[in-house]
C-alpha positions in Angstrom: -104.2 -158.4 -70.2 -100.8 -157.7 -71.2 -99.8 -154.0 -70.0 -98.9 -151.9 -73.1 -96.5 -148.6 -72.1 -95.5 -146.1 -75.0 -92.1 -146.8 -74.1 -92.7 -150.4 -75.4 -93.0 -148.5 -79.1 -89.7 -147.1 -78.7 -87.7 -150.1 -77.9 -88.6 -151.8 -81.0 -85.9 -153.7 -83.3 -83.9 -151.7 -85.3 -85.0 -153.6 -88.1 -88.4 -152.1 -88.1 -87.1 -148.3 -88.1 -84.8 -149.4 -91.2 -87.7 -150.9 -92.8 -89.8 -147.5 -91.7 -87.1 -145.0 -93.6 -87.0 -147.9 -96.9 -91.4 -147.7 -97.4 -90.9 -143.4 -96.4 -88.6 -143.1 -99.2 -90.6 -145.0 -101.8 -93.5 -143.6 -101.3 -91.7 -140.0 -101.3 -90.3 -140.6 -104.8 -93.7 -142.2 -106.2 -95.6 -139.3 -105.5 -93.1 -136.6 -106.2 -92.6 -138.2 -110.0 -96.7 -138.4 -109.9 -97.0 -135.0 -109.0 -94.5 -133.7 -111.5 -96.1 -136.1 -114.2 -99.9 -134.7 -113.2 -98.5 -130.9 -114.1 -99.1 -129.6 -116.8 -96.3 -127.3 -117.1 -94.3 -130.7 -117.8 -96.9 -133.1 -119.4 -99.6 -131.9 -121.6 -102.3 -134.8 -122.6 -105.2 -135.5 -122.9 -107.5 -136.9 -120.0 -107.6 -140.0 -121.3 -103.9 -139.8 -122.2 -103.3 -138.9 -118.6 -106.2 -142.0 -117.6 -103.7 -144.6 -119.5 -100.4 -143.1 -118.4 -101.3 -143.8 -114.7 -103.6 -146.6 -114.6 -100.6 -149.3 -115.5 -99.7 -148.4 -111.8 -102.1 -150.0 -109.4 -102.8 -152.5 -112.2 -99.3 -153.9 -112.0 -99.4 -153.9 -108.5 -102.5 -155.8 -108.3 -101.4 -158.5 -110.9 -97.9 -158.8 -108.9 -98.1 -158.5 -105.2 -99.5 -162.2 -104.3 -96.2 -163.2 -107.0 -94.2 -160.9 -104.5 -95.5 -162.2 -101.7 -95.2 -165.9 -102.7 -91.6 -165.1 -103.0 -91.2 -163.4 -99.8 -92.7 -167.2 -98.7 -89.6 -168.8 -100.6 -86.7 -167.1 -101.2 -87.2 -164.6 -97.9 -88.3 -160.8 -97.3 -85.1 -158.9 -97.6 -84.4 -160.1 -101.5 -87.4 -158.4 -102.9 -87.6 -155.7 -100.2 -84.0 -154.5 -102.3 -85.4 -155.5 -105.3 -88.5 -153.2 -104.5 -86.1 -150.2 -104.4 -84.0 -151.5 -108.2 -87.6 -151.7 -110.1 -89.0 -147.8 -108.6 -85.3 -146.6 -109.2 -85.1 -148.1 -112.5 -88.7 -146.2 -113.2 -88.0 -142.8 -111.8 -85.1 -142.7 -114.1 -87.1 -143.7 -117.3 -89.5 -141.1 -116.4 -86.5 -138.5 -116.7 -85.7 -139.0 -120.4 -89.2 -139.8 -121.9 -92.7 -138.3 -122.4 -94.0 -140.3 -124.4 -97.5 -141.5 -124.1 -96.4 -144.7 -125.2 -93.9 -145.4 -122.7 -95.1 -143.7 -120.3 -97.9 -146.5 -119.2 -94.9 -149.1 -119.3 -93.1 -147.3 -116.9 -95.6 -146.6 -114.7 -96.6 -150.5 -114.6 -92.5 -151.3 -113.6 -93.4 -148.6 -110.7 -96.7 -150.7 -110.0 -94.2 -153.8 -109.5 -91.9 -152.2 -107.1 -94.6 -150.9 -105.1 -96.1 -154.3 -104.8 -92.8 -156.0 -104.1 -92.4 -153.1 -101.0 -95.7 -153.5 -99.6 -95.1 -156.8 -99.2 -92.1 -157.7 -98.3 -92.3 -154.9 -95.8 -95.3 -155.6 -93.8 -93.9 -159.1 -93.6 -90.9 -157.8 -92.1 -92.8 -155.9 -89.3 -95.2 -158.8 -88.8 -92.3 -161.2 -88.2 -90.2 -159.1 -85.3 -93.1 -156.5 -83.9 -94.4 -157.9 -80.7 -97.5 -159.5 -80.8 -99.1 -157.2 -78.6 -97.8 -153.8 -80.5 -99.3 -155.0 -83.5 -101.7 -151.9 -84.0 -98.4 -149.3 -82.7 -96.1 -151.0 -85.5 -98.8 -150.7 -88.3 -99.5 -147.1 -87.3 -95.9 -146.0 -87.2 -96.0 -148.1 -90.8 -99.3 -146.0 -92.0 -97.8 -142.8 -91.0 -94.3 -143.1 -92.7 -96.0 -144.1 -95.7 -98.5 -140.9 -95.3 -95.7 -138.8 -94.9 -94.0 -140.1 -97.8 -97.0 -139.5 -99.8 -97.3 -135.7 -98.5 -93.8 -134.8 -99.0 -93.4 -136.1 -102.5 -96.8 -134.6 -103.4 -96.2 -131.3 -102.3 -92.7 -131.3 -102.7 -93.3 -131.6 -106.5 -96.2 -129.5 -106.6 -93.7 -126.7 -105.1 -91.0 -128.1 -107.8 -93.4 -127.4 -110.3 -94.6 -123.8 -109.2 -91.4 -122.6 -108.7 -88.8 -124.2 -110.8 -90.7 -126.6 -113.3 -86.9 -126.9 -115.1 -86.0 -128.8 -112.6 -88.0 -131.7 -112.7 -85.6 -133.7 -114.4 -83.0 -133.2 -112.0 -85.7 -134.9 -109.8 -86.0 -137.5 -111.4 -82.1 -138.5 -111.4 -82.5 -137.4 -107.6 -85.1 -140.0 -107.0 -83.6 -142.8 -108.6 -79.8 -141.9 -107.0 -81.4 -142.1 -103.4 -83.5 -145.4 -104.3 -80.4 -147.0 -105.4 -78.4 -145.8 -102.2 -81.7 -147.6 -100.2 -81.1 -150.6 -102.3 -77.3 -151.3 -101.2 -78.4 -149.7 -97.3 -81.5 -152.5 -97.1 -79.0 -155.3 -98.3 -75.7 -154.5 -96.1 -78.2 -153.0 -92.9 -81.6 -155.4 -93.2 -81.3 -158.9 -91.7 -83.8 -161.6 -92.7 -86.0 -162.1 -90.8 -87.5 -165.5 -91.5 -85.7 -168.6 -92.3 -88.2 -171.1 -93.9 -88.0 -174.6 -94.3 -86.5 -176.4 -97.2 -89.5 -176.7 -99.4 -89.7 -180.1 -102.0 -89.2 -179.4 -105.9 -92.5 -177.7 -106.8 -94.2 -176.0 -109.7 -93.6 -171.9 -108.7 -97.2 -171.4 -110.8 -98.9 -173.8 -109.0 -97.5 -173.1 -106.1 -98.2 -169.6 -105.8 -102.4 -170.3 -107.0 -102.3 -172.4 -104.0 -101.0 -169.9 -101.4 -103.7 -167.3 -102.8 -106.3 -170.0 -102.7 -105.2 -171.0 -99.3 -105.4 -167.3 -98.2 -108.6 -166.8 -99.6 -110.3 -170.0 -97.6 -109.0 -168.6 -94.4 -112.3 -167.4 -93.0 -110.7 -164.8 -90.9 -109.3 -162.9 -94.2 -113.4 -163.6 -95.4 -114.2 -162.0 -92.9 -112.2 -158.8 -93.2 -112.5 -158.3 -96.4 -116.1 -157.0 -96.9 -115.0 -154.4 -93.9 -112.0 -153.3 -96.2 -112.7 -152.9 -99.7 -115.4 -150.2 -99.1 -113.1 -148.3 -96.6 -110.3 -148.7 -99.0 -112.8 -147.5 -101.5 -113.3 -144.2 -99.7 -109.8 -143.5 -99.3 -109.0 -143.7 -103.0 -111.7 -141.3 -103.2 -110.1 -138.7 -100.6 -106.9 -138.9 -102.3 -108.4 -138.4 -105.8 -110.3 -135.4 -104.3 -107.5 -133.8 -102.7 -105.4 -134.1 -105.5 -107.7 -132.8 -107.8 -107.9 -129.8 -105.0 -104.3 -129.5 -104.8 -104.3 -129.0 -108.8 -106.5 -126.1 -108.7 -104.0 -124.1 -106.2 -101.5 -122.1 -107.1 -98.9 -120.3 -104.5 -100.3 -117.3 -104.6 -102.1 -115.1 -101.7 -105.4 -117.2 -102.2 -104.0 -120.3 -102.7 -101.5 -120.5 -99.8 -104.1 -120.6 -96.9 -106.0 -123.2 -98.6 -102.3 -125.3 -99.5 -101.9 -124.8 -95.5 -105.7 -126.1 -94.9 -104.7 -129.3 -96.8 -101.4 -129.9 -95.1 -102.7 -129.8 -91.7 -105.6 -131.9 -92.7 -102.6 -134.5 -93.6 -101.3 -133.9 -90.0 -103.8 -134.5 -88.5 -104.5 -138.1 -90.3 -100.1 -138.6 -90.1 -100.9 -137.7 -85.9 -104.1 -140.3 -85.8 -102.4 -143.5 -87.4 -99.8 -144.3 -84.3 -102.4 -142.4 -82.1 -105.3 -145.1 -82.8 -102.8 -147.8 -83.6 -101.4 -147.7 -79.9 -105.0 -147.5 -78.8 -105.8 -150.2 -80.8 -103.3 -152.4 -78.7 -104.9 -151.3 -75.8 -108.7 -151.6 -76.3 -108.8 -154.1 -79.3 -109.6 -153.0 -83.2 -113.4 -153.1 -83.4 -113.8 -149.2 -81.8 -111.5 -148.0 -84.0 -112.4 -149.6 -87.2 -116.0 -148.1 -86.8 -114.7 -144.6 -85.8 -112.4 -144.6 -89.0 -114.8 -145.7 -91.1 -117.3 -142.9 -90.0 -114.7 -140.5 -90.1 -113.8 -141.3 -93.4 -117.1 -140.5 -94.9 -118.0 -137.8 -92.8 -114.7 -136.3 -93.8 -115.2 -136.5 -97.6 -118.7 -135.7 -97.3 -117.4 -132.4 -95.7 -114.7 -131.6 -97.6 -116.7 -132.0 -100.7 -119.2 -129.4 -99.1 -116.8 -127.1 -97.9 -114.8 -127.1 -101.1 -117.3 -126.3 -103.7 -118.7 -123.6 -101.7 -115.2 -122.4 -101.0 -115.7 -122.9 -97.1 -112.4 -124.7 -96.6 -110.9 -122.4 -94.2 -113.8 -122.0 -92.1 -114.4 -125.8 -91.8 -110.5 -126.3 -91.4 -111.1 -127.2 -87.2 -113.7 -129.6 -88.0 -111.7 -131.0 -91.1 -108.3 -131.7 -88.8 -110.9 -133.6 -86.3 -112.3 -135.8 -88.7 -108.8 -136.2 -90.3 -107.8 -137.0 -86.6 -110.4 -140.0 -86.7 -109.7 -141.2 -89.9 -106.3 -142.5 -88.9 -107.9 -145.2 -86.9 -108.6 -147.3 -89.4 -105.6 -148.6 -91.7 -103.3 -149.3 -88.6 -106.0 -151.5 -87.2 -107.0 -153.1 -90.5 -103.5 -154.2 -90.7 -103.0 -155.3 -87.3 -106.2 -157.6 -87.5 -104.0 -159.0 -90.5 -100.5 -159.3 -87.7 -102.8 -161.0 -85.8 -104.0 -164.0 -87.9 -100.8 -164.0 -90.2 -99.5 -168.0 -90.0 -95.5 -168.3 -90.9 -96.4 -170.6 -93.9 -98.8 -167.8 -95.9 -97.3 -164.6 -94.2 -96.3 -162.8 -98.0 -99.6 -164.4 -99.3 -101.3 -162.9 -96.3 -99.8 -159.8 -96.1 -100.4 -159.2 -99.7 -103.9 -159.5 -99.9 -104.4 -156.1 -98.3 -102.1 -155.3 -101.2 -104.7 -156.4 -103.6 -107.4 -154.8 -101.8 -105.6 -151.9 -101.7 -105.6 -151.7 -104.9 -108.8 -152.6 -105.6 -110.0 -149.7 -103.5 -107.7 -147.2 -105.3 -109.5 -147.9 -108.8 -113.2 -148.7 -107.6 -113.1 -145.8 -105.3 -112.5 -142.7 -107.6 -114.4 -145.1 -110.8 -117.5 -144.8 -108.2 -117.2 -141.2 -107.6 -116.6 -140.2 -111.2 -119.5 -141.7 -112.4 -121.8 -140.6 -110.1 -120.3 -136.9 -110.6 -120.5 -137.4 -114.2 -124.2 -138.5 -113.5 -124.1 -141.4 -115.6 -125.8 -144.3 -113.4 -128.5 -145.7 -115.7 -131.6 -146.2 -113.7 -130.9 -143.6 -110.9 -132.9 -139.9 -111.2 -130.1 -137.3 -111.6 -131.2 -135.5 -108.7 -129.5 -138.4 -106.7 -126.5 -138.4 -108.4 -123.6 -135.2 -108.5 -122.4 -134.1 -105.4 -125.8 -135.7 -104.2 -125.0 -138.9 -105.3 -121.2 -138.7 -103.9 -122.2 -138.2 -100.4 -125.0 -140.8 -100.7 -122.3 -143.5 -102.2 -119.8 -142.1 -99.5 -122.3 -143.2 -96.5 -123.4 -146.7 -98.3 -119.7 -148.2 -98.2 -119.3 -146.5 -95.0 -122.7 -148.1 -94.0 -121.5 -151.8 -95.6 -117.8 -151.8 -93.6 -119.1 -151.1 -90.3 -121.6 -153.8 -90.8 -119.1 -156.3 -91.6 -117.4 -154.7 -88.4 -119.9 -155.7 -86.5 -120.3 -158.9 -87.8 -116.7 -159.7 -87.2 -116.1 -163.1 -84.6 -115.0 -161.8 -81.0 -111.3 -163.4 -81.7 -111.1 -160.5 -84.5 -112.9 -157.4 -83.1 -110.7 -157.8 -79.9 -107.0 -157.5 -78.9 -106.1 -160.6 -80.7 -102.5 -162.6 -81.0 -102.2 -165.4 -82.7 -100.5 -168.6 -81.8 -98.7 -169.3 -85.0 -97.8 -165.7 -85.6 -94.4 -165.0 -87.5 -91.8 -164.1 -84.3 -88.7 -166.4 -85.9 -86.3 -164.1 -85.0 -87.6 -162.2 -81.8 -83.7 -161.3 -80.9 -83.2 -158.9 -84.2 -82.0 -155.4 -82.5 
């Protein structure tokens, strides 16, 4: 077995820290426009309003990213990695000068198509230059940049918004000046990292239905798959939780400890993804898709406990622990991906954890808001509300580690394929 040192992590191409600081960026910017657009003091509507404004985003990713990563296929990653950054620039500065309703969602679904086109083209990038046998470390380091992006735009406009609302605006213009500046950095900085082979004259349509389809035979992706979705599921139901937490503080001598109990929880996860993802590389991905997976739902079913019964602070240790654990799984999910990717399919490929991605991000809180609401025909209310969250939490954590366990032995251990992407091995 190939010895893996943690020095290895730290000689990687320069090329992968470039593509690092490009996905930290736009994730910083998403969610420091979503949290200024989720305040009130700078958007009043309705919740439906508010349900329509935002949903556009996933949905556009969803619809886009296996166009995205077609492309990536075709024309190359770095093209619509810099295009990611034009379509979220050109959407934060939209959201500067309108508030209407009406827009709003239209907006929101260009955002939806630059986050697909950076998801994609991104992981493609790392696949094709990150060492075979770093796969899990490369995907952690990804996870965690993205994680931090997400924290520091979320509660940097959460602060905007409690202490100079006025300012949100000026954000905005902020946002979409730095995403520009990434744009012209990614194309004079980034090299491609994959040539491909002249392809015949061929219908784009059809061609891009048969990379999905192709994809979607591949019995290795079949077989990750059912292990995702209901993973993914539970995220989107963390991060709908915790933002609806996050809502309900204000900076104030109450609030404050509980803002810090949050932030550390988000530590401990940002500490966990390069953590596990080394580990991963070191001990193969089954162990650590099973210990995110309970994590995950021993987390939410915790935090839901602690928060309604305003215990946060004293189940803060056991919180960061479980926060610790639920870093193992993204950075292996994706690394199982690295490892079966073929040079052909990679955008395809790489874009179907996109997809599920998504998926996960609307199933997830659709689940848990309708077993809060108590609206499952059939079931007796007492096994629904907070009941029935914790109950739906274990089930999908119950169905992925099944599929864990069912996965072949070239998937649940330290796997490298033999027609994995590594074109350009001598990028620095």
């Amino acid at each position: 077995m190939t010895r893996i040192r943690f020095r290895d992590v730290l000689k990687l191409p320069r090329n992968i820290y470039y593509t690092y600081l490009g996905i930290f960026m736009l994730r910083l910017f998403f969610y420091l426009s979503l949290a200024i657009l989720q305040n009130p003091r700078y958007l009043s509507v309705s919740g439906l309003e508010r349900f329509l404004i935002f949903v556009p985003y996933p949905a556009a990713e969803l619809l886009t990213v296996s166009f995205f990563g077609s492309l990536c296929d075709r024309i190359g990653r770095k093209p619509i990695f810099v295009v990611s950054f034009l379509l979220d620039a050109l959407a934060i500065f939209f959201y500067a000068f309108t508030k209407s309703p009406v827009l709003l969602p239209l907006i929101s679904a260009l955002f939806g198509m630059g986050a697909a086109a950076s998801v994609t083209s991104s992981l493609v990038i790392i696949s094709d230059i990150s060492p075979p046998e770093l796969h899990g470390s490369t995907m952690g380091i990804y996870d965690a940049m993205a994680l931090a992006g997400l924290g520091g735009g979320f509660g940097g406009g959460f602060i905007l918004m409690e202490v100079a609302p006025s300012y949100a605006r000026t954000a905005f213009l902020l946002g979409a000046f730095v995403l520009i500046g990434m744009a012209l950095f990614s194309y004079l900085i980034i090299q491609e990292t994959f040539e491909n082979a002249p392809k015949k004259e061929e219908n784009f349509a059809k061609a891009l239905i048969d990379d999905v389809v192709t994809v979607l035979k591949d019995k290795d992706v079949q077989h990750i798959l059912p292990v995702w979705i209901p993973v993914i599921c539970l995220y989107g139901i963390v991060l709908n939780f915790s933002e609806q937490l996050a809502h309900d503080l204000e900076l104030n001598s109450e609030g404050l400890p509980l803002l810090i109990v949050l932030a550390s929880i988000g530590l401990a996860i940002f500490v966990g993804f390069p953590l596990h993802g080394y580990l991963s590389d070191k001990f193969g991905r089954k162990p650590f898709l099973i210990l995110g997976m309970f994590s995950f739902a021993a987390f939410i079913s915790l935090l839901v406990y602690a928060s309604t019964n305003n215990l946060l602070l004293q189940f803060a240790p056991l919180l960061f622990l479980l926060g610790l654990g639920c870093g193992a799984f993204p950075p292996a999910a994706l690394a199982l991906l690295a490892d079966i990717v073929e040079k052909e399919h990679a955008g395809a490929t790489m874009g179907s954890y996109s997809v599920v991605y998504g998926i996960g991000l609307i199933l997830g809180p659709f689940l848990a808001g309708v077993t809060l609401d108590k609206k499952i025909p059939g079931i007796p209310p007492s096994y629904q509300g907070l009941t029935g969250l914790i109950i739906l939490v274990w089930l999908l954590g119950i169905v992925s580690i099944i599929g864990t366990l069912y996965l072949p032995d070239h998937l649940a251990k330290k796997h490298v394929s033999s027609t994995s992407v590594t074109s350009v091995p001598s990028l620095k």
